[in-house]
N, C-alpha and C positions, 0 to 999 in steps of 0.2 A: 753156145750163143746162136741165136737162130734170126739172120741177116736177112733183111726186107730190100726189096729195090728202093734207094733214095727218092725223097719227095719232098722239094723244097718245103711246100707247104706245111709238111707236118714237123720238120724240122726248126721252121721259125714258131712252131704252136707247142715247141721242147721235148720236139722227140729224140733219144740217144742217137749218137752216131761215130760211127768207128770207120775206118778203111779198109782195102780188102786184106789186110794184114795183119786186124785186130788192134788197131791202136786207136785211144781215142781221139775223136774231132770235135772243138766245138765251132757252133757259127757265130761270126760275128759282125752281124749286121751295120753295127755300126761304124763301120770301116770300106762296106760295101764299094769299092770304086766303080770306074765308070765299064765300061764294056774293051774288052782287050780284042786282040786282031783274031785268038779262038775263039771268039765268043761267052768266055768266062766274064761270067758277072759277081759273083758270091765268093766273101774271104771267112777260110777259114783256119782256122790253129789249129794245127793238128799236134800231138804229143810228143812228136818227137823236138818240140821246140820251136817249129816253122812256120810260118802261113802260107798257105797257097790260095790260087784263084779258080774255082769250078766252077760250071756251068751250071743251068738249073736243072741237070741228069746227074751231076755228082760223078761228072767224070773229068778225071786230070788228064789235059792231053798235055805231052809232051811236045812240041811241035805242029803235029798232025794228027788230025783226028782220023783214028783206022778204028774200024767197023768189027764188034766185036770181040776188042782188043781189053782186057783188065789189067791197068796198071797198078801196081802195089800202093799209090796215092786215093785210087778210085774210093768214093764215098756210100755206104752202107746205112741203112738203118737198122739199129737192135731190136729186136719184139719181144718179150719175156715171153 
């Protein structure tokens, strides 16, 4: 599987998208809420049953956002 840095844009135009632990995501726009105190704007399902909230970099912070840092939530795009 050969992982692309996330881009919202290509995401909402249905590009695949998995985490950094291979498990699928989808977006779902229509659920969008409003902006959280990280700055997550975007929900998405992710496979294991859950939704979460990312930013438009496709990354899940925990609390705090550390520089660098990949969480096993963080969001990928697939490139055949």
């Amino acid at each position: 599987m050969n992982l692309q840095p996330f881009d919202i844009e290509k995401v909402k135009a249905g590009a695949k998208v998995v985490t950094s632990e291979g498990r699928e995501a989808r977006y779902d726009g229509e659920l969008d809420p409003c902006i959280d105190e990280m700055h997550r704007t975007h929900l998405f399902y992710v496979g294991d049953g859950s939704y979460y909230l990312y930013g438009d970099d496709g990354k899940f912070y925990a609390g705090t956002k550390v520089e660098n840092h990949i969480e096993r939530h963080d969001l990928f795009i697939v490139e055949k």
